[in-house]
C-alpha positions in Angstrom: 19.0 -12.7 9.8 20.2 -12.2 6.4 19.5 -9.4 4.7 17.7 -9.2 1.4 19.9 -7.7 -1.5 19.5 -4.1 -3.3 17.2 -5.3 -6.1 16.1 -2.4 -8.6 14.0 -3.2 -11.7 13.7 -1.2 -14.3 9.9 -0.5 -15.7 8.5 0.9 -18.9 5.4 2.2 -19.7 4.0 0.8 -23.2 0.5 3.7 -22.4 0.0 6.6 -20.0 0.0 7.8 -16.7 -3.4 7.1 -16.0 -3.8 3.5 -16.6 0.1 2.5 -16.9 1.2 -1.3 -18.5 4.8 -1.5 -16.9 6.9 -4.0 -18.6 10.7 -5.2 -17.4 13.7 -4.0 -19.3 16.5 -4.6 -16.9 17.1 -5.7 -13.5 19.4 -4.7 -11.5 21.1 -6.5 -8.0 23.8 -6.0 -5.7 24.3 -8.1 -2.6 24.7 -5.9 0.9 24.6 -8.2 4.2 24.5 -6.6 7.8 27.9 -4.6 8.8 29.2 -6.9 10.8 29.2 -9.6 7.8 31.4 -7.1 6.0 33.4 -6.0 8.4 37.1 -7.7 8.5 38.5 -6.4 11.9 37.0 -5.4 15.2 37.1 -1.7 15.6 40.3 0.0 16.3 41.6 1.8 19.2 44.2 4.5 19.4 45.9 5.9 22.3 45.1 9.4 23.2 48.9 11.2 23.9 50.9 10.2 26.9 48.3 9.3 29.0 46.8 5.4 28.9 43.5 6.8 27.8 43.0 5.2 24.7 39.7 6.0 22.5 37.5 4.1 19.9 37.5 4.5 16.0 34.6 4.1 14.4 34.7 1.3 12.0 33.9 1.9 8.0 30.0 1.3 7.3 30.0 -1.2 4.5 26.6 -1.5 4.7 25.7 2.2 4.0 28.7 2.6 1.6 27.4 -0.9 -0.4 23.6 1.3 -0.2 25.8 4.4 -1.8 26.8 2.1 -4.6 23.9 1.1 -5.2 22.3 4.5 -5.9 25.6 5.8 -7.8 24.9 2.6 -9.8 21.8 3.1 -11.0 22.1 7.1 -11.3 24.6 5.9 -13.9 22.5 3.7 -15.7 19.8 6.1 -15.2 22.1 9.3 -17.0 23.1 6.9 -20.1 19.7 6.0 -21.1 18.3 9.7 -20.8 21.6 10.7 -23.1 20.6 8.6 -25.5 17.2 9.6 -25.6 15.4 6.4 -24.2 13.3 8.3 -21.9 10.8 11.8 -21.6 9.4 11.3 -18.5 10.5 9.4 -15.3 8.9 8.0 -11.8 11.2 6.8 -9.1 10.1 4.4 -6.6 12.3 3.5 -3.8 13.0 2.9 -0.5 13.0 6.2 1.5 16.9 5.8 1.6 17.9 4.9 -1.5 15.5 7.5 -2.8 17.1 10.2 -0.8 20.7 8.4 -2.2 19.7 8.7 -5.6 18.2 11.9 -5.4 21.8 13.7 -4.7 23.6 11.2 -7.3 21.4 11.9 -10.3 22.8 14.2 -13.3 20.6 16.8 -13.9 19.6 15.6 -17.3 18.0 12.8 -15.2 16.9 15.1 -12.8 15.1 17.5 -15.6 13.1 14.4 -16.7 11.6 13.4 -12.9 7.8 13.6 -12.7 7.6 11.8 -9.7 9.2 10.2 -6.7 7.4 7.7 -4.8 9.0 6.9 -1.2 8.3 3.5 -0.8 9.9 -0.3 -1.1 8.1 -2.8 -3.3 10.3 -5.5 -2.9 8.0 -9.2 -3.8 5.7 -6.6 -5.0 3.8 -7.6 -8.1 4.4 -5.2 -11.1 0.3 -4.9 -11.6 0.6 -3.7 -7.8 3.3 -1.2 -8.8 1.0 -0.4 -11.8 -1.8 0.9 -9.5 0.7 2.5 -7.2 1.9 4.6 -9.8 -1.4 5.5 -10.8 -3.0 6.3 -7.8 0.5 8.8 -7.3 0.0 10.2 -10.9 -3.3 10.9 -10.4 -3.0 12.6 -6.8 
């Protein structure tokens, strides 16, 4: 099964917060397949002293590290636009993860501007989908 890249698109709203029209301004994507696609070696195995015990090493998690990236990426882009001003107000809608990722990569000028977080994936969705999503959240 192949896994579906990190996709993040980047939304802004040309009204308000109760009937939003979200419009692209960049899109982001960074390709993460399953561990074991990443993954150059089988996991290692050290012996444990003079004995012939020998113990596993865990192997490096490419696939969480690539998820990381991803977050640190976009806290980035995220911290440039709010220096220069491009932004009041933000919403953040991601998966669970990456939200919880982002959350402890983003500079507190970022931070400062969050109104919302909204803990779910939208991948396919439709942006007049996200549009009533965002809403609905706003309004709650």
């Amino acid at each position: 099964m192949r896994r579906q890249p990190h996709y993040g698109i980047f939304l802004v709203n040309q009204t308000d917060g109760e009937d939003p029209y979200l419009e692209v301004f960049r899109e982001e994507e960074q390709e993460n397949p399953p561990n074991r696609d990443q993954a150059a070696n089988r996991r290692g195995r050290f012996n444990d002293g003079p004995s012939v015990h020998r113990s596993a090493v865990q192997d490096t998690d490419w696939h969480q590290l690539a998820k990381e990236r991803f977050a640190s990426d976009l806290a980035d882009i995220l911290y440039r636009r709010a220096h220069r001003g491009e932004f009041d107000r933000l919403v953040v809608v991601a998966p669970p993860q990456i939200l919880g990722e982002l959350r402890s990569e983003v500079h507190k000028e970022v931070a400062d501007k969050i109104v919302a977080e909204i803990p779910k994936t939208l991948t396919n969705h439709p942006i007049d989908e996200i549009e009533k999503l965002v809403a609905g959240e706003m309004a709650a």
